[in-house]
Structures are given as structure tokens and as C-alpha cells.
DOBATOR-782326 format. One record per residue (C-alpha): chain; residue number from 1; residue in three letters; x, y, z. Coordinates in pm, 1 decimal. Example, Ala and Ser with C-alpha at 12.3 -4.5 7.8 and 13.67 -1.06 7.14 Angstrom:
<r><chain>A</chain><resi>1</resi><resn>ALA</resn><X>1230.0</X><Y>-450.0</Y><Z>780.0</Z></r>
<r><chain>A</chain><resi>2</resi><resn>SER</resn><X>1367.0</X><Y>-106.0</Y><Z>714.0</Z></r>
//
This chain:
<r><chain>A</chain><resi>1</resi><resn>UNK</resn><X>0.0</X><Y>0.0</Y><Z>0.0</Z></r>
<r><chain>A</chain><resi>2</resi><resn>UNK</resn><X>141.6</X><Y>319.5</Y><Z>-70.7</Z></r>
<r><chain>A</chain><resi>3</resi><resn>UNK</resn><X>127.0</X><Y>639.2</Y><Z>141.1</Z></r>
<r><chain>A</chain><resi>4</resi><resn>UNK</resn><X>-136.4</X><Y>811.8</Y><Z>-100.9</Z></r>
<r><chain>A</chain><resi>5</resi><resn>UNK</resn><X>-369.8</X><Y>474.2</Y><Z>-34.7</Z></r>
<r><chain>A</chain><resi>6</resi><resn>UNK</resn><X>-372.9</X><Y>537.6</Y><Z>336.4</Z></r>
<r><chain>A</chain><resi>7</resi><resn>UNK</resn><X>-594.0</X><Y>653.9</Y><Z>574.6</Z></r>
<r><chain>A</chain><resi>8</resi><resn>UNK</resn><X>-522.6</X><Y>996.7</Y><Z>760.6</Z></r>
<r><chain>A</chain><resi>9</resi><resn>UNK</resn><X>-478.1</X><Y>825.8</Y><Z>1104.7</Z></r>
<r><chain>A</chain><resi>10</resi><resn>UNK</resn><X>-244.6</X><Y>567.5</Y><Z>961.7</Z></r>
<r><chain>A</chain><resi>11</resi><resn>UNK</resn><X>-63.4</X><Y>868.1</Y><Z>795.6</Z></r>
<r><chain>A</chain><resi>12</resi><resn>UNK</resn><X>-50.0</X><Y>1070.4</Y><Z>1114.1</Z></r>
<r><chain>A</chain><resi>13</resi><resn>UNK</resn><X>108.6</X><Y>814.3</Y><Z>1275.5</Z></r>
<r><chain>A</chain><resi>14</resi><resn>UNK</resn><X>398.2</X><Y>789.3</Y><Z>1098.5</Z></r>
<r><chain>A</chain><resi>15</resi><resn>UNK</resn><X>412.9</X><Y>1182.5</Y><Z>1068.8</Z></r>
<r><chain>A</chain><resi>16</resi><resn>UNK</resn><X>433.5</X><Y>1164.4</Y><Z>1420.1</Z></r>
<r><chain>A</chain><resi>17</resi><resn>UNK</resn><X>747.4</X><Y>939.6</Y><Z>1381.0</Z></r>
<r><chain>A</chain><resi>18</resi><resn>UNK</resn><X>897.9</X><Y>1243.1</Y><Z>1140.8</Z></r>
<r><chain>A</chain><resi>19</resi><resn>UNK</resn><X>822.6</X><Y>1031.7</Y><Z>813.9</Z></r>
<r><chain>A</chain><resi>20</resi><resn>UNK</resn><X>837.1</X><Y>1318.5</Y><Z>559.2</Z></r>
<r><chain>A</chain><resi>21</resi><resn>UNK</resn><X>623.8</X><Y>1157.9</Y><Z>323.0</Z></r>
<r><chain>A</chain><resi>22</resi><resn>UNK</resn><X>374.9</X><Y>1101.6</Y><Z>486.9</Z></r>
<r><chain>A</chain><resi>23</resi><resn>UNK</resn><X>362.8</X><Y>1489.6</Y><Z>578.2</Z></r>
<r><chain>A</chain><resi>24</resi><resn>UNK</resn><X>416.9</X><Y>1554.2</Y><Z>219.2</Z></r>
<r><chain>A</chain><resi>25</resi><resn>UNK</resn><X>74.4</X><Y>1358.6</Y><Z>155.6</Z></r>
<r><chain>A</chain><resi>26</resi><resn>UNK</resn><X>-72.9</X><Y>1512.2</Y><Z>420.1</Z></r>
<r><chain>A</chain><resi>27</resi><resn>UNK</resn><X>26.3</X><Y>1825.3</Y><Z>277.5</Z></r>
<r><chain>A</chain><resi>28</resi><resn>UNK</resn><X>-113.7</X><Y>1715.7</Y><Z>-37.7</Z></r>
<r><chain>A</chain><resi>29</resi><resn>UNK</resn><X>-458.1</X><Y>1668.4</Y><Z>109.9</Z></r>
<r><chain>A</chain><resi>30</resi><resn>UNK</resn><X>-522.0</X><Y>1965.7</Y><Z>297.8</Z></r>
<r><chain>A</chain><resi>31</resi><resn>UNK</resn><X>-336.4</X><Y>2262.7</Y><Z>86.5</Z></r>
<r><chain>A</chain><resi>32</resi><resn>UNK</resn><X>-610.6</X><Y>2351.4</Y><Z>-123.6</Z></r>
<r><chain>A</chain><resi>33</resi><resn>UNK</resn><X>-871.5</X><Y>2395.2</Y><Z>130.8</Z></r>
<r><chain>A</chain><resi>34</resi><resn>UNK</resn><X>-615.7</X><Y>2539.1</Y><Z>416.7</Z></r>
<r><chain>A</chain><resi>35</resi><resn>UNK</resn><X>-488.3</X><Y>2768.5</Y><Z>96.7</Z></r>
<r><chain>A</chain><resi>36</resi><resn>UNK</resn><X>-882.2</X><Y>2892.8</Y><Z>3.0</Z></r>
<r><chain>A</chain><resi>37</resi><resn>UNK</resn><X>-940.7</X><Y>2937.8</Y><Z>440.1</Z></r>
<r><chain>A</chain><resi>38</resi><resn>UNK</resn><X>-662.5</X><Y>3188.6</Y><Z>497.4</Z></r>
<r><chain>A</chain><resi>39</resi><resn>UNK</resn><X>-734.8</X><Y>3391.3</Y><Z>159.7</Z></r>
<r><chain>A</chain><resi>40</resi><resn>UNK</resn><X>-1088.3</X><Y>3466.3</Y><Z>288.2</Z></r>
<r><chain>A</chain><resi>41</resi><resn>UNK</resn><X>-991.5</X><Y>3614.6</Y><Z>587.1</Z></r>
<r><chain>A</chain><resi>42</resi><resn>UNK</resn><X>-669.0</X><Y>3761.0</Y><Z>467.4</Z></r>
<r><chain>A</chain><resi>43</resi><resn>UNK</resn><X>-757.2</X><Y>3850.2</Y><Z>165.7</Z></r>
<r><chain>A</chain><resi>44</resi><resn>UNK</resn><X>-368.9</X><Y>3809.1</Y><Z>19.4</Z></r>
<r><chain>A</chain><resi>45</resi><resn>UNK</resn><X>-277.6</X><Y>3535.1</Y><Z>-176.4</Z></r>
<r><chain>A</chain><resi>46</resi><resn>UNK</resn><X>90.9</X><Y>3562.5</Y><Z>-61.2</Z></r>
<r><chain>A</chain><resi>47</resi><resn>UNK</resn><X>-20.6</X><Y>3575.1</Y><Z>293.7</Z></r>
<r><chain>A</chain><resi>48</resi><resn>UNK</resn><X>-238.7</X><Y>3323.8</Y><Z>232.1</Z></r>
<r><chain>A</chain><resi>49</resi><resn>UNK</resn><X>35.7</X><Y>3123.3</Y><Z>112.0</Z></r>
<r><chain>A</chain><resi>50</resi><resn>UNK</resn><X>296.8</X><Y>3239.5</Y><Z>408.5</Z></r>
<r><chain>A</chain><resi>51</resi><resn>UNK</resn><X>-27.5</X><Y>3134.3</Y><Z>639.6</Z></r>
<r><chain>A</chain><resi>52</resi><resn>UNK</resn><X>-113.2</X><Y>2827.4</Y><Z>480.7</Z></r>
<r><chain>A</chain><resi>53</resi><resn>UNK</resn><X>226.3</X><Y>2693.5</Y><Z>524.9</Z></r>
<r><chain>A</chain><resi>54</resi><resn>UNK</resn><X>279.3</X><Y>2824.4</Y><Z>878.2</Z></r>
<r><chain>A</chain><resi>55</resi><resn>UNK</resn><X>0.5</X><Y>2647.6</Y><Z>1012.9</Z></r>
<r><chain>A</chain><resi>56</resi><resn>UNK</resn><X>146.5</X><Y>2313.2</Y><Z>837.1</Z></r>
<r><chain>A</chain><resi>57</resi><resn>UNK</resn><X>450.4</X><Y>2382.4</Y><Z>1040.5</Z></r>
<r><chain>A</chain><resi>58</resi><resn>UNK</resn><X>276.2</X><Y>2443.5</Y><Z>1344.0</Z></r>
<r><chain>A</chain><resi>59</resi><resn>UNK</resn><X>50.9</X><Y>2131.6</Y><Z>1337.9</Z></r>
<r><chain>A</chain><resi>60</resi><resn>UNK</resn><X>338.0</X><Y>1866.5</Y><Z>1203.6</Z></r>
<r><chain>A</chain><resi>61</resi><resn>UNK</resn><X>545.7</X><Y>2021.7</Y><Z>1518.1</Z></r>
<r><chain>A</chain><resi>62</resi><resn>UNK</resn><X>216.0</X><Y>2012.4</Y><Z>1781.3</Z></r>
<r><chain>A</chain><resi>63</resi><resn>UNK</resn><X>75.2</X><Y>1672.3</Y><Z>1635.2</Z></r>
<r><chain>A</chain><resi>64</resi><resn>UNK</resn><X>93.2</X><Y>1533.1</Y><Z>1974.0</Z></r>
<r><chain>A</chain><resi>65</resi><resn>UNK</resn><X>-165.2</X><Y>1798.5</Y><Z>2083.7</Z></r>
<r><chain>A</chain><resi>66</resi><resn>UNK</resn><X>-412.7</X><Y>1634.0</Y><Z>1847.1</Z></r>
<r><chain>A</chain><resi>67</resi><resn>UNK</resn><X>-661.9</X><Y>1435.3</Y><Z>2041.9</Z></r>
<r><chain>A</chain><resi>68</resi><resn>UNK</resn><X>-900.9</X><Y>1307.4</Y><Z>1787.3</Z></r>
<r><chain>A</chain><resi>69</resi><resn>UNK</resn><X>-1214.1</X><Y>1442.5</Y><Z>1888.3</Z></r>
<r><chain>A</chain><resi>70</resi><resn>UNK</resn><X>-1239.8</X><Y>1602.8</Y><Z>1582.5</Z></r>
<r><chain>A</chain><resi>71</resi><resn>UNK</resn><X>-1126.0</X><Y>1512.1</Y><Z>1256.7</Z></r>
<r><chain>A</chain><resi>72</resi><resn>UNK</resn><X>-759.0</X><Y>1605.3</Y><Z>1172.3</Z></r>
<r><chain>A</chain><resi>73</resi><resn>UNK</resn><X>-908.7</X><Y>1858.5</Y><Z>884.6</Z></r>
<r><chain>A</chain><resi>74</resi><resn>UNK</resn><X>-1115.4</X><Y>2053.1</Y><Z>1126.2</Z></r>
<r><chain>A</chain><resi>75</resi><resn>UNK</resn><X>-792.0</X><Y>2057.9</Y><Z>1397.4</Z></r>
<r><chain>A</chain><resi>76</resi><resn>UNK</resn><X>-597.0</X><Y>2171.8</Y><Z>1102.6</Z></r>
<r><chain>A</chain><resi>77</resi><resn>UNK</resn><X>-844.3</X><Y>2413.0</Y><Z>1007.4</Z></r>
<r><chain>A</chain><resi>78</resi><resn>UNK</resn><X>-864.7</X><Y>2566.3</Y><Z>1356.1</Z></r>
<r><chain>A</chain><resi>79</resi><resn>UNK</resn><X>-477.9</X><Y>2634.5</Y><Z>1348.0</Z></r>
<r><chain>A</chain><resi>80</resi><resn>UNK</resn><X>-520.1</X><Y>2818.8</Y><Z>1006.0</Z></r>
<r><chain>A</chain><resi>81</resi><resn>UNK</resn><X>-809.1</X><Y>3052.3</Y><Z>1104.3</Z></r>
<r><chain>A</chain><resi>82</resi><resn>UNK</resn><X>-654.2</X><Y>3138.2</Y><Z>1390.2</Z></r>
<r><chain>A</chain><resi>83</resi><resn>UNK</resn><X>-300.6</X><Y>3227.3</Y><Z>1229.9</Z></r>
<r><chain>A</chain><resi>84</resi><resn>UNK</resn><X>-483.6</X><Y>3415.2</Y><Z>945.9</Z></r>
<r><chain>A</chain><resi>85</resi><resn>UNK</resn><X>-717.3</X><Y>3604.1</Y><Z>1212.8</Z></r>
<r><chain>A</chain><resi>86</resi><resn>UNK</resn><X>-384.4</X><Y>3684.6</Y><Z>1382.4</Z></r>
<r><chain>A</chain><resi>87</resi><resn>UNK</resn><X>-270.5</X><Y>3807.6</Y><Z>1095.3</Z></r>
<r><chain>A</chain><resi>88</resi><resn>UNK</resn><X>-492.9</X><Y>3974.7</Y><Z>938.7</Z></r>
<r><chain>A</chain><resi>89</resi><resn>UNK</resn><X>-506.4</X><Y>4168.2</Y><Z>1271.1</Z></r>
<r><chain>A</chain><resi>90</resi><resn>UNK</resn><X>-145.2</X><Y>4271.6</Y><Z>1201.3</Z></r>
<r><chain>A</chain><resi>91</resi><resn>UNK</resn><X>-242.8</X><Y>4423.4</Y><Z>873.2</Z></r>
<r><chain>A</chain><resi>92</resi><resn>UNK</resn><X>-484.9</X><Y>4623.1</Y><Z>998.4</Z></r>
<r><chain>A</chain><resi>93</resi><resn>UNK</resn><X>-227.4</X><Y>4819.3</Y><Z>1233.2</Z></r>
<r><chain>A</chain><resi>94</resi><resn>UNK</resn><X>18.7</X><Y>4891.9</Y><Z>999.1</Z></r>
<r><chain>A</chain><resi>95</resi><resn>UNK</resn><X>-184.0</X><Y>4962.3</Y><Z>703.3</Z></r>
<r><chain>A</chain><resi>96</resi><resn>UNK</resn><X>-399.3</X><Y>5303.7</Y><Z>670.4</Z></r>
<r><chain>A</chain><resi>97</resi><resn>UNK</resn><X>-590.6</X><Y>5322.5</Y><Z>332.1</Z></r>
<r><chain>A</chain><resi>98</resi><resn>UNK</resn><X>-884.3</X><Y>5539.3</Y><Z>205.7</Z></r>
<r><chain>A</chain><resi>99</resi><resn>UNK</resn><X>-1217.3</X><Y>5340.1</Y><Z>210.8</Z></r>
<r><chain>A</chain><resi>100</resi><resn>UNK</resn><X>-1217.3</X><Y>5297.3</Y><Z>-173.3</Z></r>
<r><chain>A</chain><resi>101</resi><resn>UNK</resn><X>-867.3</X><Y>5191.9</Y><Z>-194.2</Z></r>
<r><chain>A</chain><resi>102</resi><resn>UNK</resn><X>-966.0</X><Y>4930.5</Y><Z>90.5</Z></r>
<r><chain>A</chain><resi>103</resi><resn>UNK</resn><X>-1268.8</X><Y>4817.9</Y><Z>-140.8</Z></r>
<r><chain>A</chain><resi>104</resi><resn>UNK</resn><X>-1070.4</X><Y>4755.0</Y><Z>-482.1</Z></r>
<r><chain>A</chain><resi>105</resi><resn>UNK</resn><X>-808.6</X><Y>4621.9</Y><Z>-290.7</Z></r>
<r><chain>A</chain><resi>106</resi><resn>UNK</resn><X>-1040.5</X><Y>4314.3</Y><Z>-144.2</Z></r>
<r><chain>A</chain><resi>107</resi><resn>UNK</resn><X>-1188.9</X><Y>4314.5</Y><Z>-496.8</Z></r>
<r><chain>A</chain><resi>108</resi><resn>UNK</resn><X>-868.0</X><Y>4225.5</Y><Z>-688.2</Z></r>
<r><chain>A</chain><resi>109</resi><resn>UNK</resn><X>-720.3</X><Y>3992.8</Y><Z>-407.4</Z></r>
<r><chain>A</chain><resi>110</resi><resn>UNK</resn><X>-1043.2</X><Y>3791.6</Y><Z>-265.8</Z></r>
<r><chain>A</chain><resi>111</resi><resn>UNK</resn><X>-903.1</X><Y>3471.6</Y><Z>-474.9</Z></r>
<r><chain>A</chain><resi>112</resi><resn>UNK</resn><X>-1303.0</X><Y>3396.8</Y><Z>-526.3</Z></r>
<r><chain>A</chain><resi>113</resi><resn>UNK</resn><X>-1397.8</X><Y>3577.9</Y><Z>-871.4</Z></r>
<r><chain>A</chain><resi>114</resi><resn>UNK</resn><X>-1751.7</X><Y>3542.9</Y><Z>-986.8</Z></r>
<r><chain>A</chain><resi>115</resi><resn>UNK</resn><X>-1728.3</X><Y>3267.0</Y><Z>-1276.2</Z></r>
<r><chain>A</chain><resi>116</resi><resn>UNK</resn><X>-1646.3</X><Y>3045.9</Y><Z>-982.9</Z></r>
<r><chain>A</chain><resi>117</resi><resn>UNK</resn><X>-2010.3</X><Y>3067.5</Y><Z>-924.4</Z></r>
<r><chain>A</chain><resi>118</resi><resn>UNK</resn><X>-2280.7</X><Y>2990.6</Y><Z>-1143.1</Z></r>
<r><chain>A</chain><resi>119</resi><resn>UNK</resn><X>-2534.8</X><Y>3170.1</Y><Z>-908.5</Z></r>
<r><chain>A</chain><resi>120</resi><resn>UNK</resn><X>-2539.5</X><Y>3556.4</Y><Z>-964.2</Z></r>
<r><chain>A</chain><resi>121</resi><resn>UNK</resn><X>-2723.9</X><Y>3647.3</Y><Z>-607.1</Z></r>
<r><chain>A</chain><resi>122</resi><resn>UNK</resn><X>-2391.7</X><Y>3421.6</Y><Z>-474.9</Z></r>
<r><chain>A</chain><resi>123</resi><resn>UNK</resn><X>-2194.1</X><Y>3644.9</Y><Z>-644.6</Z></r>
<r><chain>A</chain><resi>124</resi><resn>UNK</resn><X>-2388.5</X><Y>3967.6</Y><Z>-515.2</Z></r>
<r><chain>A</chain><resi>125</resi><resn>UNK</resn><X>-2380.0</X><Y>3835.6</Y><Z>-156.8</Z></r>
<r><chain>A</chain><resi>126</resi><resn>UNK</resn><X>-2002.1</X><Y>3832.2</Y><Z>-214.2</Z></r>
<r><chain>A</chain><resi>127</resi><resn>UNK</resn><X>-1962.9</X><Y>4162.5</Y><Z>-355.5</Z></r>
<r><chain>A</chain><resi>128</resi><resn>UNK</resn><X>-2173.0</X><Y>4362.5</Y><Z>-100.4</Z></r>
<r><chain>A</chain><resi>129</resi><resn>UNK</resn><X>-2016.7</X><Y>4188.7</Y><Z>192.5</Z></r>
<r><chain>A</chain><resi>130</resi><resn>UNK</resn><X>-1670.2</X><Y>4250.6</Y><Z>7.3</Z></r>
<r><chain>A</chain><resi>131</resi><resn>UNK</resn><X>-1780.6</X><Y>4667.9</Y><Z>154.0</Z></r>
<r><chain>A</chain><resi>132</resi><resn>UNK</resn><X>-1899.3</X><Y>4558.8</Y><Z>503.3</Z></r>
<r><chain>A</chain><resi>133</resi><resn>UNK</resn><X>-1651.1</X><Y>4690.0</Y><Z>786.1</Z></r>
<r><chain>A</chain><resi>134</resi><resn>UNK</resn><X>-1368.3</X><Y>4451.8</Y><Z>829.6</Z></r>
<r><chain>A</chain><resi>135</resi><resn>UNK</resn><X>-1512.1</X><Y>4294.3</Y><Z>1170.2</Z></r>
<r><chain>A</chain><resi>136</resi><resn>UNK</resn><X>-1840.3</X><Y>4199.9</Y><Z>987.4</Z></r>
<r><chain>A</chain><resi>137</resi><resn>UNK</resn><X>-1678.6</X><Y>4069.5</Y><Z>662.1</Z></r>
<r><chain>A</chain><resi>138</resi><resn>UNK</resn><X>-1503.9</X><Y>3801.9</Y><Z>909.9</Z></r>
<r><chain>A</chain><resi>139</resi><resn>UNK</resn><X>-1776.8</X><Y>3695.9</Y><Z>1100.8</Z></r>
<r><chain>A</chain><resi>140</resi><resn>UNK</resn><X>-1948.6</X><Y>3640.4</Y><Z>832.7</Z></r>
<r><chain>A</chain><resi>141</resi><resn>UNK</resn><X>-1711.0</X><Y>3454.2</Y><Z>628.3</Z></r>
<r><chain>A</chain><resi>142</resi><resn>UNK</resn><X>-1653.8</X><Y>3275.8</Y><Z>959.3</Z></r>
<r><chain>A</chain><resi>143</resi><resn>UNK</resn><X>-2025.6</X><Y>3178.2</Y><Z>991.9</Z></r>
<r><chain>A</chain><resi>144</resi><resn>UNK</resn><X>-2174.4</X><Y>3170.3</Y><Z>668.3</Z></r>
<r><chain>A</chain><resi>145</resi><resn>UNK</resn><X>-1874.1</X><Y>3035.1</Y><Z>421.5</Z></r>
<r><chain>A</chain><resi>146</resi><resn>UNK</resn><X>-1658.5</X><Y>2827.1</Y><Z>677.4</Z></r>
<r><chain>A</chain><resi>147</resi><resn>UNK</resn><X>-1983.5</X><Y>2705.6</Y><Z>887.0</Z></r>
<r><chain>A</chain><resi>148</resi><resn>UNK</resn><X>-1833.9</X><Y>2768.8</Y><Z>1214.5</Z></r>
<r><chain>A</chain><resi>149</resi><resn>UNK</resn><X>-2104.9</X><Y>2825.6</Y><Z>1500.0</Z></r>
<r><chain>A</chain><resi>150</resi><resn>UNK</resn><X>-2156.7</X><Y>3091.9</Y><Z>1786.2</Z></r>
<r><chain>A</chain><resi>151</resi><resn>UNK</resn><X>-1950.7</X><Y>2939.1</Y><Z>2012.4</Z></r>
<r><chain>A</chain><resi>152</resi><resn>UNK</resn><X>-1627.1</X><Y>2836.8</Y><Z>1766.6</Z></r>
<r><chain>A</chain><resi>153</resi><resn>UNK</resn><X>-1600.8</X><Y>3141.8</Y><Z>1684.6</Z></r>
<r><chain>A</chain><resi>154</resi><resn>UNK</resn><X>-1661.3</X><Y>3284.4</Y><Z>2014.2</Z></r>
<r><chain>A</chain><resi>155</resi><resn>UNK</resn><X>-1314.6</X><Y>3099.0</Y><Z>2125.1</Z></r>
<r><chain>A</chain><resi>156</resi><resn>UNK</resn><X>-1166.6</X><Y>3220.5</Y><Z>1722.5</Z></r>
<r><chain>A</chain><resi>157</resi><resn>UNK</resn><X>-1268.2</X><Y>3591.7</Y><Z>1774.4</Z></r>
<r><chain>A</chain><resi>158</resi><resn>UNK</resn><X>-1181.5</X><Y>3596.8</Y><Z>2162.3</Z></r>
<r><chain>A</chain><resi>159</resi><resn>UNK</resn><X>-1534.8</X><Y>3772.3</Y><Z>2201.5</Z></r>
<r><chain>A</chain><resi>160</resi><resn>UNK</resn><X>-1826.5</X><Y>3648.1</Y><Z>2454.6</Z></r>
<r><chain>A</chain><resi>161</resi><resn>UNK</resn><X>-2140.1</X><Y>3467.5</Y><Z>2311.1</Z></r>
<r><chain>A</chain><resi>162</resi><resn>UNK</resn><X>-2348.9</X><Y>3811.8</Y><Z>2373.0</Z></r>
<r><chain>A</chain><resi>163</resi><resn>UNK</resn><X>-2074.3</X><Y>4004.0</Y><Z>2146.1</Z></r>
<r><chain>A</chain><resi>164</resi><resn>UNK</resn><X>-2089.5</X><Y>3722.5</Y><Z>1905.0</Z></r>
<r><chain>A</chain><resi>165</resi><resn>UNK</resn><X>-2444.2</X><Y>3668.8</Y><Z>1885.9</Z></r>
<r><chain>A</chain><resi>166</resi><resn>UNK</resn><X>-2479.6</X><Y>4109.4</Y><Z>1859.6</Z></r>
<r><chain>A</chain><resi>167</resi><resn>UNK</resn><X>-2188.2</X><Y>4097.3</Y><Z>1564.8</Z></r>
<r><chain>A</chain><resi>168</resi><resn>UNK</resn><X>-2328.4</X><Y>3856.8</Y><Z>1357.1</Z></r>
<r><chain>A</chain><resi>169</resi><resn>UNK</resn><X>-2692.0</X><Y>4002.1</Y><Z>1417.3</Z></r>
<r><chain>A</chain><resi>170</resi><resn>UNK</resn><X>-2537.6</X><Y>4357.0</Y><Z>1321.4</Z></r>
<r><chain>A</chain><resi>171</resi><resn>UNK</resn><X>-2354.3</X><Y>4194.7</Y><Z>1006.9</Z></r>
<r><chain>A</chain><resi>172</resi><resn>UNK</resn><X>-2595.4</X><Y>4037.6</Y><Z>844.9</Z></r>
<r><chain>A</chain><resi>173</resi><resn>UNK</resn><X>-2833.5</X><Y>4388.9</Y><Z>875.9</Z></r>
<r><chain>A</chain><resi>174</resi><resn>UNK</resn><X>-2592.7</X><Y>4543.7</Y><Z>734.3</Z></r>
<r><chain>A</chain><resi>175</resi><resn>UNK</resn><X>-2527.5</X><Y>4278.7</Y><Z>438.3</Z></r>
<r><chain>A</chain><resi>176</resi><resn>UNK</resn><X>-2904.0</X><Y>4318.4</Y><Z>398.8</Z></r>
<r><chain>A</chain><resi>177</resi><resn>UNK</resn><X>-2915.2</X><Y>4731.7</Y><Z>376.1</Z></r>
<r><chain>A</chain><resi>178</resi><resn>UNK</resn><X>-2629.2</X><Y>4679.6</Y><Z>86.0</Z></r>
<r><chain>A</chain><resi>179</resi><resn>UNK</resn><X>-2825.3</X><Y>4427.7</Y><Z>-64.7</Z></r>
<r><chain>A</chain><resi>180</resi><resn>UNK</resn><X>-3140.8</X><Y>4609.5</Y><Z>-86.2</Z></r>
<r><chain>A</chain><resi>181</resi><resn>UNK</resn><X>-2917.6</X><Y>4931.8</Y><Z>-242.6</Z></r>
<r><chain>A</chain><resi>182</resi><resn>UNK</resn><X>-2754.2</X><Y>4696.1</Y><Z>-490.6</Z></r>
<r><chain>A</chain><resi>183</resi><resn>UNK</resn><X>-3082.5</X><Y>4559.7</Y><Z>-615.1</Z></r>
//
């Protein structure tokens, strides 16, 4: 049986042990969707990239950490919002940009463009919340696109469940307002 035949627990297991093929395959797996995580909340492709990697790094080096009671792609996912929230918190202190530069900006670097969906009110959805305040653009792509709940992202966000609860509540008004304007 080769290493791309395996199961992710037999593979973890001998990434555990330092075998790095079986991180390479791991690698393999997960990139994409660890890749297509960080770019919606960082909205850089090269910091997606640095991001992406990092967390790979971080999660081969605290794979003893893993207990199992999730699945290895959700623990892995975890470790990637969480460095590109970090992150993208970084940006926002160093970087001070006019409110249309901000907009074009997410715009050109999203890494979602409209043909990737077929659905035009998909791809309105995306381009009003694309002009939402920063906070509400992540909670949103937090709740609606990733699927996390209240209290993931609660633990994500560092907020309480009232805050969280109050920020999505205010985010999705506000996605609605834009909507109604755009249509």
C-alpha cells in the first residue's frame, strides 16, 4: 500500500514518527482547502500562502496535541483561522488606506472571482459583503462560508457569546441594507 492509499490516522502516525512523506501527503490533502481558508480572511494570496504553510509547520510540530475528537481537517483548520485572524489583525495596524482603496483592494485579491459561481445572487452576496466593515466581513465569512457556530467562533474571535451573537446580528443587517441598495 502506498502512502497516497492510506488513511489519515495511519498517515498521522507515521508523521508523528517524522516520516516526511507522509507529511508531504498530508500536505497534499489539505493545501487547497487550508490555501482557500486563509485567503478569505486575509484577503492576500501571498499571505495566504505564508499562512497556509505556517500552520502546516505548526501542526506537524504540535501533532501530539491532536486528540481526535475532531477530525484532523477541522484541527488543522482551527490552526489556520486562527493564524490568518492573527494576521490579518497585524495588517490592519500597519496599514492606513482610504475606504475605496480598501474596497478595490479586497476586490482584486479575494481569490473567489464570480465565474467560480454559477449563481449571480452568490456572487452579489459576495460583492456587497466585500464593503462591510472589516469585523463583519469576518464573522461572516466565519459563519456563513466556513460554517463555524456561535460558540467556535466565540473561542476564534476571543469575544463572549453576547458580542458574538450582537456581531453577527449587526452583520448580516448590514449585508441586507447593501443588498437592498444593490438591487
Amino acid at each position: 500500500m502506498t502512502l497516497t492509499d492510506q488513511h489519515i490516522d495511519s498517515l498521522l502516525v507515521l508523521c508523528k514518527k517524522g516520516n516526511h512523506l507522509a507529511q508531504l501527503e498530508v500536505y497534499n490533502r489539505y493545501q487547497r482547502a487550508m490555501y482557500n481558508v486563509a485567503v478569505r480572511i486575509v484577503k492576500d494570496t501571498a499571505e495566504a500562502e505564508d499562512i497556509m504553510q505556517e500552520s502546516f509547520i505548526t501542526a506537524f510540530s504540535k501533532l501530539d496535541t491532536f486528540k481526535g475528537t475532531a477530525t484532523f481537517g477541522a484541527w488543522l483548520k482551527r490552526i489556520v483561522v486562527n493564524n490568518s485572524i492573527s494576521q490579518y489583525k497585524k495588517q490592519q495596524r500597519f496599514i492606513d488606506l482610504p475606504d475605496e482603496t480598501i474596497a478595490e483592494t479586497v476586490e482584486a485579491t479575494s481569490g473567489i472571482t464570480e465565474n467560480d459561481y454559477s449563481n449571480e445572487k452568490a456572487a452579489a452576496v459576495l460583492s456587497c459583503m466585500s464593503s462591510l466593515h472589516s469585523s463583519y466581513q469576518q464573522v461572516l465569512t466565519l459563519h456563513l462560508i466556513e460554517g463555524y457556530d456561535y460558540e467556535e467562533m466565540c473561542e476564534i474571535l476571543d469575544i463572549t457569546y453576547a458580542n458574538c451573537r450582537t456581531l453577527v446580528s449587526r452583520a448580516k443587517e448590514s449585508l441586507r441594507k447593501k443588498l437592498k441598495i444593490a438591487s
